[in-house]
Backbone bond lengths (Angstrom), bond angles and torsions (degrees), N, CA, C in turn:
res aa  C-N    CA-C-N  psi(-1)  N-CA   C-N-CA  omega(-1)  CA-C   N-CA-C  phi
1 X - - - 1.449 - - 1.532 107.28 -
2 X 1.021 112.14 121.92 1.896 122.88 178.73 1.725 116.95 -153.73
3 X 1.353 93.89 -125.24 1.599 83.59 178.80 1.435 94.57 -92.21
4 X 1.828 101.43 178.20 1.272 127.18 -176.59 1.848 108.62 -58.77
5 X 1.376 98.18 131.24 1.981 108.46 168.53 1.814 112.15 -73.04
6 X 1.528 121.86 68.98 1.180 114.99 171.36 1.771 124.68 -7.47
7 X 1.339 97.54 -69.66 1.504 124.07 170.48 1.491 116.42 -48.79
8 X 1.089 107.27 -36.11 1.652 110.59 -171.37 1.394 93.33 -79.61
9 X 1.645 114.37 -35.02 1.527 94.32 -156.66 1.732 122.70 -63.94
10 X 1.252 122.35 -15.50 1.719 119.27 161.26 1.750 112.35 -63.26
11 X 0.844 106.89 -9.73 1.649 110.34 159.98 1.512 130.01 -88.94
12 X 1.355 105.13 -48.34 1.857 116.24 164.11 1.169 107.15 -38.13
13 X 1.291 99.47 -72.65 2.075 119.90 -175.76 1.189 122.50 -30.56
14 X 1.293 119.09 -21.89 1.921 124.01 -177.59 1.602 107.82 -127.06
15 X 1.561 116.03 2.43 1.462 102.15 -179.50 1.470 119.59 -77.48
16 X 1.688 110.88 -11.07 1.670 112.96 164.17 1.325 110.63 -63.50
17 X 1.413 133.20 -7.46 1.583 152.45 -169.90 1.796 90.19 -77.92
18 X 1.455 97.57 -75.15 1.732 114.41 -160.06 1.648 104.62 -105.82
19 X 1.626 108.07 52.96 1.332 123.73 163.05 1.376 118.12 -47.68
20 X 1.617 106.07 -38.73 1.647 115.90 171.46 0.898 147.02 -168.87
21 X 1.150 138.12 149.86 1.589 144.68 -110.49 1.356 103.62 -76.46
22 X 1.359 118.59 136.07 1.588 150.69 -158.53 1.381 109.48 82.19
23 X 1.092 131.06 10.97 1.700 125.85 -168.76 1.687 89.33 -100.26
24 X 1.235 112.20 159.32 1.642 134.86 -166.14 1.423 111.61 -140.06
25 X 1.506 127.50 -179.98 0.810 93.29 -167.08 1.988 89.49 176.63
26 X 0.967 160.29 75.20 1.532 155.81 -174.53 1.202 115.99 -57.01
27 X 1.437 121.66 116.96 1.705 110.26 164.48 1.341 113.30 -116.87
28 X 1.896 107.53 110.22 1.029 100.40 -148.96 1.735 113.09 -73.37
29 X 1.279 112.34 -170.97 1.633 107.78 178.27 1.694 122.63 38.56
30 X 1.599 104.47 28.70 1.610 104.68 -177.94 1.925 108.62 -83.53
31 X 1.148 113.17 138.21 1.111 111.94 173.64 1.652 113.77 -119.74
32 X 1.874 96.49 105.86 1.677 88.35 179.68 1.513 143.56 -28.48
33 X 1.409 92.81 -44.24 1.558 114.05 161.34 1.176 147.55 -11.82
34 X 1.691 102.96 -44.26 1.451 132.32 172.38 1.692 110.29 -76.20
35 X 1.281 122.49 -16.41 1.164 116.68 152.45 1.373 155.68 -35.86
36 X 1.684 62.34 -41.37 1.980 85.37 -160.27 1.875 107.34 -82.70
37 X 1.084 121.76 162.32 1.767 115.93 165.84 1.586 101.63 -59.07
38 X 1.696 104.41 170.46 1.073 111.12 176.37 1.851 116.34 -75.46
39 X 1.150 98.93 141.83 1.601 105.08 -166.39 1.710 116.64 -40.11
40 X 1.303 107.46 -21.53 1.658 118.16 173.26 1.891 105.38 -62.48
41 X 1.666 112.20 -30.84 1.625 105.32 -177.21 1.299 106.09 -141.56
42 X 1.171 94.71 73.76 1.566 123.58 -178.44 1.415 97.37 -102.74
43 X 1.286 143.62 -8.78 1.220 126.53 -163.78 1.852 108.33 -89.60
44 X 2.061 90.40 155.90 1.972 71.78 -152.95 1.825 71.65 -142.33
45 X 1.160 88.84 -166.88 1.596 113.24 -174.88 1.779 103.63 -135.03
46 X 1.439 118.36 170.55 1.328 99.62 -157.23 1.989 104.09 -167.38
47 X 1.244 115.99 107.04 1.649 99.45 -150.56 1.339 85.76 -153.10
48 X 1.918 122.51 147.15 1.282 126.25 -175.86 1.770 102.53 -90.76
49 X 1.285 117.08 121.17 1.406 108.54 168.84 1.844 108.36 -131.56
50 X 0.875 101.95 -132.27 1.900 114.89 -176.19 1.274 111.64 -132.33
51 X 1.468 108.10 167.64 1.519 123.49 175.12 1.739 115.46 -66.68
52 X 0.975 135.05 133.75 1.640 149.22 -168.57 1.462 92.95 -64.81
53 X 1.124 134.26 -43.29 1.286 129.83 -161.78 1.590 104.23 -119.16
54 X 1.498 90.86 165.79 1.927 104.52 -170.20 2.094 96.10 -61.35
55 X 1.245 113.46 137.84 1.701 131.25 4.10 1.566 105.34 -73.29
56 X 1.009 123.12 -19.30 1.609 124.05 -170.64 1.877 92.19 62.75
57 X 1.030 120.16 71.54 1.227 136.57 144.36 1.803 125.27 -60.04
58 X 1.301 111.78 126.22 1.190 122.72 -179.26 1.490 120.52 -80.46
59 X 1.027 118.28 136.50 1.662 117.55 -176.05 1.408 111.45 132.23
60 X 1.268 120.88 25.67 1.601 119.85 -169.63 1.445 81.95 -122.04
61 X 1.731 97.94 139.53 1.912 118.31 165.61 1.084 110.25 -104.72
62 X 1.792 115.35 108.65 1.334 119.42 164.14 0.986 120.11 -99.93
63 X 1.638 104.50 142.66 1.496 130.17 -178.09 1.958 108.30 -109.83
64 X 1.055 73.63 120.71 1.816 93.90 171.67 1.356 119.66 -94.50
65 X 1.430 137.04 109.26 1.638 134.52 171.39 2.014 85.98 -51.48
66 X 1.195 94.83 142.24 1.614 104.78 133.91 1.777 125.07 -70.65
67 X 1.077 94.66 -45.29 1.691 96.61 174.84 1.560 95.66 -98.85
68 X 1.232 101.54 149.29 1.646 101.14 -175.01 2.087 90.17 -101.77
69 X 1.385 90.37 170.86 1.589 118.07 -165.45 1.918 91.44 -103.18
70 X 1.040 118.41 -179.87 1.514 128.51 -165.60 1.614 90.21 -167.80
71 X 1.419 90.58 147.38 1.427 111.31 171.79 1.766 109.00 -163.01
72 X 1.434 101.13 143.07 1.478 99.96 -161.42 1.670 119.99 -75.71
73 X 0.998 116.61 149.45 1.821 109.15 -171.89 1.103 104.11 -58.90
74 X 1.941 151.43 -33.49 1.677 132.53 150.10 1.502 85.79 -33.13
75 X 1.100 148.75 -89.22 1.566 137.53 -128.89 1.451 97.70 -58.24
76 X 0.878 99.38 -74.39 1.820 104.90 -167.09 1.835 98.92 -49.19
77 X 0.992 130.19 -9.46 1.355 122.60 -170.25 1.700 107.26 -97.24
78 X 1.328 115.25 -24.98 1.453 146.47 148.02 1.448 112.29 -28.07
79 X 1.765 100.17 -55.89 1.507 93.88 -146.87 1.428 88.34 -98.78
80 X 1.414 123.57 -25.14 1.975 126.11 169.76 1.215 97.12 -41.09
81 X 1.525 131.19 -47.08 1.608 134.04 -163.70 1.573 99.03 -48.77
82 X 1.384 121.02 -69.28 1.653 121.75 173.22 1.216 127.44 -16.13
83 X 1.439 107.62 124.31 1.675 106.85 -176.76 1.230 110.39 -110.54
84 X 1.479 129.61 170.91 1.353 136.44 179.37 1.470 103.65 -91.72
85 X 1.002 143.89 -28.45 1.235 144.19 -166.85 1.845 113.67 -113.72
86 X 1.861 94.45 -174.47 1.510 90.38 -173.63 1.232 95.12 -101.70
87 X 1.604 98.32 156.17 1.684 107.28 -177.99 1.715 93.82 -50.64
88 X 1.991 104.58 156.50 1.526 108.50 171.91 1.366 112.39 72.47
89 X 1.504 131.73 -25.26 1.465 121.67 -175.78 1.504 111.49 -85.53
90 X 1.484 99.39 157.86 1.676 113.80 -158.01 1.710 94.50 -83.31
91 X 1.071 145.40 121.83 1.392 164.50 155.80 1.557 116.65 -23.49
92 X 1.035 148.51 162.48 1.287 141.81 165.11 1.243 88.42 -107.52
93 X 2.033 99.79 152.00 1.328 107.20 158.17 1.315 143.25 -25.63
94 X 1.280 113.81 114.41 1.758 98.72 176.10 1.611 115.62 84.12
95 X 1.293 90.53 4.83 2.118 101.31 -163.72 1.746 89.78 -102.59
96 X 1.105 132.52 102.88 2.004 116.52 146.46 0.998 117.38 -64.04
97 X 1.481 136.68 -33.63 1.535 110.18 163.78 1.632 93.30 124.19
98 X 1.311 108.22 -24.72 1.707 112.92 -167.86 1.434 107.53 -86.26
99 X 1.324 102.90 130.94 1.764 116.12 171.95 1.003 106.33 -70.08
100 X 1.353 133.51 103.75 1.232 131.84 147.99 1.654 111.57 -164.49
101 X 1.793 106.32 176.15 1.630 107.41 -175.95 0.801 140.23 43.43
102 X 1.647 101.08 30.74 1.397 118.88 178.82 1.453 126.78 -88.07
103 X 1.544 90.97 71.38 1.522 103.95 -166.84 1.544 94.94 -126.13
104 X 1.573 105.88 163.30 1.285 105.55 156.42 1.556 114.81 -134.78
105 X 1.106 122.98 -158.28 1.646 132.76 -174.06 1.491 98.47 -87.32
106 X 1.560 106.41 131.93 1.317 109.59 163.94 1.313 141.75 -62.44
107 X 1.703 120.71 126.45 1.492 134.97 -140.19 1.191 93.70 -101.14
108 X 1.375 98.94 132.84 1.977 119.66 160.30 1.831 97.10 -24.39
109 X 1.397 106.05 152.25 1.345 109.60 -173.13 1.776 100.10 -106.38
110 X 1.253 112.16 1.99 1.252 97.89 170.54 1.834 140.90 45.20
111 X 1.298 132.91 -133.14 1.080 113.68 176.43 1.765 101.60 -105.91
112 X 1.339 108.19 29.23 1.714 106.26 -163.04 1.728 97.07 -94.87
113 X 1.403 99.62 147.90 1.448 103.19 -173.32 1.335 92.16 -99.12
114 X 1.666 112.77 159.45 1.472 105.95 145.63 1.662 108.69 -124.24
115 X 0.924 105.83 145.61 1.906 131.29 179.98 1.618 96.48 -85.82
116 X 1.154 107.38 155.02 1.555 129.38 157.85 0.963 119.15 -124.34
117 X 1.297 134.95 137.92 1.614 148.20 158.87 1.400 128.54 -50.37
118 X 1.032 109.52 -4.52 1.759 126.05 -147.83 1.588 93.22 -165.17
119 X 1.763 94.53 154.42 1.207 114.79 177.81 1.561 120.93 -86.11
């Protein structure tokens, strides 16, 4: 949480749109691009692990900034709004429904390499 994600912000702007799951949504003239850091701290790290959440399935490539990205607490407060489900549907046990903290504890590194981008 820091300053505001310029880039992100054509994404913030329509997530009261796609509050929940199956909703869509076009932003037109978006260029992924604006995401990313500026091309000077682009350098990243790069390692095969799993999904954060159950099943936590293996086969996902994560990329690490070296410099980390910032986005302002409105943003991140944006994206808490997101639900897992469809508007009106009944919840599973123990489920709120809210996207978020979908993290887990960091996993033994096992036989997984990680690469760097940079020297």
């Amino acid at each position: 949480i820091g300053k505001e994600h310029v880039g992100l912000k054509a994404v913030t702007e329509i997530l009261q749109d796609i509050q929940y799951k199956g909703k869509s949504k076009t932003i037109p003239c978006f260029n992924p691009n604006t995401l990313l850091p500026d091309p000077l701290l682009r350098d990243y790290w790069v390692y095969e692990g799993s999904l954060t959440i159950l099943p936590c399935s293996e086969g996902v490539t994560w990329i690490l900034f070296r410099y980390p990205l910032t986005i302002s607490q409105l943003q991140i407060e944006e994206f808490r709004r997101l639900r897992t489900h469809v508007k009106g549907a009944e919840l599973v046990e123990g489920c709120d429904g809210i996207l978020g903290d979908n993290f887990r504890p960091t996993q033994p590194l096992s036989d997984r390499v990680i690469r760097a981008a940079f020297q």
